[in-house]
C-alpha positions as CSV (number, residue, x, y, z in Angstrom):
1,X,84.9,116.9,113.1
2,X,85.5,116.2,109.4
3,X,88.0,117.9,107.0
4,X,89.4,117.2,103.8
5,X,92.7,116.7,102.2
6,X,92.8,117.8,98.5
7,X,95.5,116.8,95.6
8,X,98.1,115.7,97.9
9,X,101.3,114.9,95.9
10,X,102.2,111.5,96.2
11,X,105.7,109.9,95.2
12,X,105.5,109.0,91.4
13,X,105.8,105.6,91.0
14,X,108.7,105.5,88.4
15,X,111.5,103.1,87.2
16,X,113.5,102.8,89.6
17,X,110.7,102.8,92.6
18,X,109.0,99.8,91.0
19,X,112.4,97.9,90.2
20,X,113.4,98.5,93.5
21,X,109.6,97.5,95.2
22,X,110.0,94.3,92.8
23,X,113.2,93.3,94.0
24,X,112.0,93.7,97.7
25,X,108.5,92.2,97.4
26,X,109.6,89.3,94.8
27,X,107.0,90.3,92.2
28,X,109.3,90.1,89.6
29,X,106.0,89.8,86.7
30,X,107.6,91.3,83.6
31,X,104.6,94.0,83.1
32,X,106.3,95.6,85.9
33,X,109.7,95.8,84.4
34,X,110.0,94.7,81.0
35,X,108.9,97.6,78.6
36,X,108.9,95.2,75.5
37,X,106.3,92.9,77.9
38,X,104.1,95.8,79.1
39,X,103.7,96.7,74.8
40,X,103.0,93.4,74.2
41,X,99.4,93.3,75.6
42,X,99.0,96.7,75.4
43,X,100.4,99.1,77.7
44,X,102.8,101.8,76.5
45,X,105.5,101.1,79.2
46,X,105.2,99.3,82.6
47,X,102.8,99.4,85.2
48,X,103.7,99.9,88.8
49,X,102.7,97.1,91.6
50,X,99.2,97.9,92.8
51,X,100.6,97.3,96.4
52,X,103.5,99.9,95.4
53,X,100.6,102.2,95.2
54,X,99.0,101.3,97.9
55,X,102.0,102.3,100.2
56,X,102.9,105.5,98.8
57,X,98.6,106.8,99.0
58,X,98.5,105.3,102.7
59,X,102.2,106.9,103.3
60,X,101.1,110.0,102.2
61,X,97.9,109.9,103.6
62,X,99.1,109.0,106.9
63,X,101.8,112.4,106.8
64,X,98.8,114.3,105.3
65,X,96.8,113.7,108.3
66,X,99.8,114.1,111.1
67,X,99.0,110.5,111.9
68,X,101.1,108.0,114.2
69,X,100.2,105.6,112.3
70,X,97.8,104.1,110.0
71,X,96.1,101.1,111.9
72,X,93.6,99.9,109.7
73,X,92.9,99.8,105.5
74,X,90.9,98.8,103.1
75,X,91.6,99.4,99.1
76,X,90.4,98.7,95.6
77,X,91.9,99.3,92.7
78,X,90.0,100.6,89.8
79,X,93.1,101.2,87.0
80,X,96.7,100.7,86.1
81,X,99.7,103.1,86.9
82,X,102.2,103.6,84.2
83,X,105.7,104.2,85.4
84,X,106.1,107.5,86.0
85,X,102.3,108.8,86.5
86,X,101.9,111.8,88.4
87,X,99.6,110.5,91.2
88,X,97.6,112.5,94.0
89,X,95.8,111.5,97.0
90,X,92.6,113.2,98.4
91,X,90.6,112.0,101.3
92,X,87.7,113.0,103.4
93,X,88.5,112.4,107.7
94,X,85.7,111.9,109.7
95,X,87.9,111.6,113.4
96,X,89.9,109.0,113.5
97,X,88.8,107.4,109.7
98,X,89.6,108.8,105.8
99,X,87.9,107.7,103.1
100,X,90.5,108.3,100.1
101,X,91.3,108.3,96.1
102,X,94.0,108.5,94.2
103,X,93.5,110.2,90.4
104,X,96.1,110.4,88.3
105,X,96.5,114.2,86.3
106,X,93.6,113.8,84.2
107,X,91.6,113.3,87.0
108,X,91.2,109.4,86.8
109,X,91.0,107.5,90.0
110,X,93.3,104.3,90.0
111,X,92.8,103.4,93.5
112,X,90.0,104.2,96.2
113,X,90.2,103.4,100.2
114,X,89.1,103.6,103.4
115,X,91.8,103.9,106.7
116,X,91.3,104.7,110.4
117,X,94.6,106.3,112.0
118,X,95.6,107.1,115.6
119,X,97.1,110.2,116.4
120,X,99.1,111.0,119.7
């Protein structure tokens, strides 16, 4: 049976969140949390961790499907989050397997991914 999940919220990667995912992940890189960096080779403000990312789609996919768990993934990333980008997740389930993408507002996918989940 398949079914789809469409524009699911997902936690905005702001400030805080990445200062606190750098701190636990050691991925201190400055375009992570040094505004003045990020400008410097061209961002308008920091960029979240891709792997930051990764967990809240994969979180929120995993609650979005009533999931136990999430026992296998697979992700690429295809663009840069800004701190504080509304993100959303949207996946197509085929049984126990979602194919995914997350698109920011504007519609523009930053990350794309394939998971298999166990239920019960």
């Amino acid at each position: 049976m398949t079914a789809t999940l469409t524009k699911l919220p997902m936690p905005v990667p702001d400030h805080e969140r990445i200062r606190t995912y750098a701190e636990a992940s050691g991925d201190m890189n400055p375009l992570h949390l040094d505004p003045e960096a990020a400008r410097k080779v061209g961002f308008p403000d920091v960029i979240s961790h891709g792997m930051l990312v990764m967990g809240l789609a994969l979180s929120t996919l995993k609650t979005g499907l009533g999931a136990d768990r999430i026992t296998t993934s697979h992700v690429r990333f295809s663009a840069p989050v800004l701190a504080g980008t509304e993100l959303f997740l949207s996946a197509e389930v085929d049984g126990t397997s979602a194919e995914f993408k997350v698109q920011t507002c504007d519609e523009t996918t930053v990350l794309m991914g394939r998971a298999t989940f166990s239920k019960g």
